[in-house]
C-alpha positions in Angstrom: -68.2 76.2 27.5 -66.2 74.8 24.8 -62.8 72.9 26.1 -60.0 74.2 24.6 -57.4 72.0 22.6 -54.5 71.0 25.3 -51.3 72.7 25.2 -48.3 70.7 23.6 -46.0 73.4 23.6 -44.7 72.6 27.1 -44.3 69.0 26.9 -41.1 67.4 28.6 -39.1 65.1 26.1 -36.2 62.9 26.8 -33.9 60.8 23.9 -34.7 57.3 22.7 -31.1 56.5 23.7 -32.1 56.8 27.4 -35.3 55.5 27.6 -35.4 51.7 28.7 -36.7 49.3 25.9 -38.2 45.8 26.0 -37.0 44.7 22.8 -33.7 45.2 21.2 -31.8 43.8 17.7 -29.7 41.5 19.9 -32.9 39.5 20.7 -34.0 39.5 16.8 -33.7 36.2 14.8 -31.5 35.0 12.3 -32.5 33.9 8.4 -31.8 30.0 8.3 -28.9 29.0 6.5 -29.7 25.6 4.7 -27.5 22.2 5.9 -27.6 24.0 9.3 -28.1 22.2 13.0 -31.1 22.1 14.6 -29.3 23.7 17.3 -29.0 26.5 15.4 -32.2 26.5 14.1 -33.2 27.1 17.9 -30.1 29.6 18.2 -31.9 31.7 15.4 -35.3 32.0 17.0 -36.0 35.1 18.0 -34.8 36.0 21.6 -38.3 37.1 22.5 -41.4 35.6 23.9 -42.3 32.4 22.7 -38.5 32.0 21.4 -37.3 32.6 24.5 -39.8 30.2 26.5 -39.3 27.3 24.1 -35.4 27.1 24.8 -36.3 27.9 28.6 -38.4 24.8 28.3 -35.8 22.7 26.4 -33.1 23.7 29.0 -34.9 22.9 32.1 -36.0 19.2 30.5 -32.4 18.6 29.6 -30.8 19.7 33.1 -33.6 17.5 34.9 -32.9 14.9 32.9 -29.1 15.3 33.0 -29.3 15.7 36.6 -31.5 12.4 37.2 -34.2 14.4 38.0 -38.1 13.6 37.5 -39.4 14.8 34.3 -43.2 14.1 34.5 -45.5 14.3 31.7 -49.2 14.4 32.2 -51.6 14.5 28.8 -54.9 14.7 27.3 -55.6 11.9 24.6 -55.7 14.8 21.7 -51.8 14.4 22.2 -52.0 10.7 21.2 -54.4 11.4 18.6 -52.3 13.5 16.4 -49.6 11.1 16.1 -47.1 11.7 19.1 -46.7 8.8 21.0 -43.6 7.9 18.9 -41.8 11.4 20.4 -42.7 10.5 23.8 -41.9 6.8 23.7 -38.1 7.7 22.8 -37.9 10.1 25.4 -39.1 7.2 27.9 -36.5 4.8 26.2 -33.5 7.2 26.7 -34.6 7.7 29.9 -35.5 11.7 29.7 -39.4 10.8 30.8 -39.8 9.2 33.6 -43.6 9.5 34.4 -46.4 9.7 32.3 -50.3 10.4 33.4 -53.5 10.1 31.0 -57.0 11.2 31.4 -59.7 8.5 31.1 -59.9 8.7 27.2 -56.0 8.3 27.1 -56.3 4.3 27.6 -58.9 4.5 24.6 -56.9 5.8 22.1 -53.6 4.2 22.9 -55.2 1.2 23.0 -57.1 1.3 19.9 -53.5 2.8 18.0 -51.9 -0.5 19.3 -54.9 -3.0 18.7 -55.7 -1.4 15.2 -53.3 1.2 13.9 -56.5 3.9 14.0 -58.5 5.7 16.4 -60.7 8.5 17.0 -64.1 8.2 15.6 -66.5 10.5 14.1 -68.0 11.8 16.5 -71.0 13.8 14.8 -72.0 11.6 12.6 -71.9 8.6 14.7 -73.9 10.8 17.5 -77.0 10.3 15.3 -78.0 7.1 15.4 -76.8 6.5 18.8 -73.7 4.0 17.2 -71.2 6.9 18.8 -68.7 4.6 21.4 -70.1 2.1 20.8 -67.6 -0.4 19.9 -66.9 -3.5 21.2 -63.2 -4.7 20.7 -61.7 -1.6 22.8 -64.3 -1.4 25.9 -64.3 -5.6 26.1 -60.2 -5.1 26.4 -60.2 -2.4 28.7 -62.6 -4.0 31.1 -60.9 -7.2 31.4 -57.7 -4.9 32.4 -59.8 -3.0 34.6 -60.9 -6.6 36.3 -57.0 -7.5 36.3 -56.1 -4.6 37.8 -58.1 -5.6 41.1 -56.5 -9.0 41.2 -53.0 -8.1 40.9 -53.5 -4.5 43.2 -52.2 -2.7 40.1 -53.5 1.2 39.0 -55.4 1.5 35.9 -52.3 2.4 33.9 -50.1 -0.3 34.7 -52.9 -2.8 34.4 -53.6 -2.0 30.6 -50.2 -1.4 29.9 -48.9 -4.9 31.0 -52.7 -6.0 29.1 -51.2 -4.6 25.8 -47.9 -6.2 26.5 -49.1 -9.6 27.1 -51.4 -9.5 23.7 -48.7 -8.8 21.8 -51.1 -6.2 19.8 -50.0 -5.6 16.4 -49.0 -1.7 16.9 -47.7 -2.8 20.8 -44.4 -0.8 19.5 -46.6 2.7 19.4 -48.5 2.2 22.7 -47.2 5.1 25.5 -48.3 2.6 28.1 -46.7 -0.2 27.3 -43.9 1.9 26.5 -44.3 2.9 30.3 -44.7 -0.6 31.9 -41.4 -1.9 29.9 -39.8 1.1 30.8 -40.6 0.1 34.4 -41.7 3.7 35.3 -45.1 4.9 36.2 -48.0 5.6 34.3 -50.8 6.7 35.8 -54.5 7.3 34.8 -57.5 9.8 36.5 -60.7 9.0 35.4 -63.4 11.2 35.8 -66.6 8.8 35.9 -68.9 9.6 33.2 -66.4 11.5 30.3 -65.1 7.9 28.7 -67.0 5.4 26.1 -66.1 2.6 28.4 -68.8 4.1 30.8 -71.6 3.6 28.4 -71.1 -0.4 28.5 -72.6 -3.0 30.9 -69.4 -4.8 30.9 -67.8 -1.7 32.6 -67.2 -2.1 36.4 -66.9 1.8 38.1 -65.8 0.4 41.7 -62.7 -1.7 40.4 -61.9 1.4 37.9 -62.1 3.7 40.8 -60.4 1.7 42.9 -57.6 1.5 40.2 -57.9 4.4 39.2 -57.6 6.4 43.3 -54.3 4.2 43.2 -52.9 5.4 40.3 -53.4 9.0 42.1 -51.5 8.0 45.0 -48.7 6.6 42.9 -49.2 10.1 41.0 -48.8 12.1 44.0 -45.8 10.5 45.2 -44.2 11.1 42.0 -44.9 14.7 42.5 -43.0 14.5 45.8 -40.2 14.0 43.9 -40.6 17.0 41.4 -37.7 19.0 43.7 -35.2 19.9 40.8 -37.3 18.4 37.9 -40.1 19.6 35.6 -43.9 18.8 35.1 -45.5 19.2 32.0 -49.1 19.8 31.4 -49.9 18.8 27.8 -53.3 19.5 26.1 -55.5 18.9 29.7 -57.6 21.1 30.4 -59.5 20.6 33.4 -58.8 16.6 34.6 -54.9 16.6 35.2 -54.1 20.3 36.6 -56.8 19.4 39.0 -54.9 16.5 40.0 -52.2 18.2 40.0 -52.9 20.6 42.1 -53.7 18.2 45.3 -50.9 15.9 44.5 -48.9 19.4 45.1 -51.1 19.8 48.1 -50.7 16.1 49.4 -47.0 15.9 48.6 -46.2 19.0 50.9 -48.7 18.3 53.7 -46.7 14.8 54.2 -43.5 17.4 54.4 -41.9 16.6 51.1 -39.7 19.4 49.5 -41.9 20.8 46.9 -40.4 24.4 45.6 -37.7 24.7 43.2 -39.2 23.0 40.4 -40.2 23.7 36.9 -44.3 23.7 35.9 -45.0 24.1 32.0 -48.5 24.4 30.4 -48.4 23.4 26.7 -51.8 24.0 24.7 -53.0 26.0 21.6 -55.4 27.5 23.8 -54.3 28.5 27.4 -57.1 27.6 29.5 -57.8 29.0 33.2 -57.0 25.7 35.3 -54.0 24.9 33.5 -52.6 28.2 34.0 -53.7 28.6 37.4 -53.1 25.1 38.5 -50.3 24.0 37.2 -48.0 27.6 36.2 -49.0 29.6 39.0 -50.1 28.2 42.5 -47.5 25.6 42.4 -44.1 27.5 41.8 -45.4 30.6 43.8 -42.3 30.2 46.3 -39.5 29.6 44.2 -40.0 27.4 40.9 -40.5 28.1 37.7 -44.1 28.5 35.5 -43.9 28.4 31.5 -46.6 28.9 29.3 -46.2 27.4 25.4 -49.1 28.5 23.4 -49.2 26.2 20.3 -50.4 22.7 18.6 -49.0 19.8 20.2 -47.8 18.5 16.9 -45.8 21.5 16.5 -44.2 22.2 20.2 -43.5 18.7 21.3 -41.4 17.9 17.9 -39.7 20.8 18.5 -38.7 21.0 22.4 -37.7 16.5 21.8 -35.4 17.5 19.3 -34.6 20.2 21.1 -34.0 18.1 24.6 -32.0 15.4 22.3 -29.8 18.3 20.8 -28.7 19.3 24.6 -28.0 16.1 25.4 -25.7 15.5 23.1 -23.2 18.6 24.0 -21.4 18.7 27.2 -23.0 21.0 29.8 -22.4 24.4 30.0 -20.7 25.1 33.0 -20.5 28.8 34.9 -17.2 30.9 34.4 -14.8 30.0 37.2 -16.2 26.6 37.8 
């Protein structure tokens, strides 16, 4: 048998006025009025989604930092390779940063920006004839800071840092580690054996880099014990740092550290599982704070600096009544 059409005779209706509503004009954004603050460029994003995460993010860095808390930063190298280690570097110098952690690759390219003003090489066409990573200036400096590291029982971070220091590299100004070891706060860096140029070249020595490199994740993990109040932020790292991430969380509460009021942010123009999972979710299940930024690194991290210097500069805003 045929069905026959429903009945919408009979339907029960109710007004627009009293049904509850996710978005509203009071969260809508403002046209920009030219010669205008960038504080109220940020006031005139909508108050929406992304608009509201980005000033969520901007607050929680400024209070942290305000408040002399950690503010933690851990990377993929795409970060340095599209031109951002000068934002990051004047956070560390006005003392908003106060950790930094790299993947493997993350040496490579700072390096290379300090020793030679360029980096990142074409991959696809230097994949052909086998010349891909091949180059000799970069993996000869990073072994012989590998071999110091050893000697002076310094991790992997703090041993090319001081390297590019010492060499007086003509772009030493842009490098985030040596930015880091001047700044006398940590860097740290977690290599996964295999993933890195350096590990193509007979020069390279895996037990001295892993040794440096399983120190640097101690010095990483009791950073993270002291995340209580402050904020981590996951930039461009897929896999590598939320992983570490995750058992520094682990580590850091096992030893009976308070770990739980703390903001976690994921910055990427893709949001990948790990990330998300590893960094946003498992570790502020019981009481901090996850925030997800989806966007390209040269874009977000301008803005939320600017954002972070902006909130510096005002007094604090202080409840009603106290």
């Amino acid at each position: 048998m045929p069905l026959s059409p429903i009945d919408l005779s009979k339907i029960r209706t109710y007004s627009l006025q009293d049904r509850p509503s996710k978005v509203s004009t009071a969260g809508f954004a403002a046209p920009w009025t030219p010669g205008g603050r960038f504080a109220d460029f940020l006031d005139s994003l909508p108050g929406l989604l992304a608009g509201t995460t980005l000033r969520k993010i901007i607050r929680s860095v400024a209070d942290a930092a305000r408040g002399g808390h950690t503010v933690a930063v851990g990377m993929g190298a795409h970060v340095i390779k599209v031109g951002l280690s000068p934002i990051l570097i004047d956070l560390i110098q006005r003392g908003v940063i106060t950790a930094v952690a790299l993947n493997g690759a993350g040496i490579i390219h700072d390096l290379e920006v300090a020793m030679a003003g360029q980096t990142s090489e074409d991959v696809a066409t230097a994949l052909q004839d086998g010349s891909f990573g091949m180059v000799r200036d970069t993996t000869d400096f990073l072994n012989q800071a590998i071999a110091a590291a050893g000697s002076r029982g310094a991790g992997l971070g703090e041993s090319v840092g001081r390297a590019i220091c010492d060499s007086d590299l003509p772009n030493t100004d842009k490098s985030l580690l040596a930015a880091c070891v001047r700044a006398d706060i940590p860097v740290t860096v977690h290599v996964a054996i295999g993933t890195d140029i350096l590990h193509m070249h007979p020069g390279f020595d895996p037990a001295a880099a892993g040794a440096a490199s399983h120190l640097d994740f101690r010095r990483f993990a009791a950073m993270v014990a002291t995340l209580e109040h402050g904020v981590y932020m996951n930039v461009g790292s897929a896999v590598v740092l939320p992983e570490v991430f995750l058992k520094a969380v682990s580590l850091a509460r096992n030893l009976g550290h308070p770990l739980h009021r703390f903001t976690a942010v994921n910055l990427d123009f893709i949001q990948h599982y790990r990330s998300t999972a590893n960094v946003v979710r498992r570790p502020t299940a019981n009481g901090g704070t996850g925030l997800s930024l989806t966007g390209h690194h040269e874009l977000l991290l301008p803005l939320i600096a600017a954002g972070v210097r902006e909130a510096l500069a005002q007094p604090p805003v202080t409840e009603a009544g106290g």
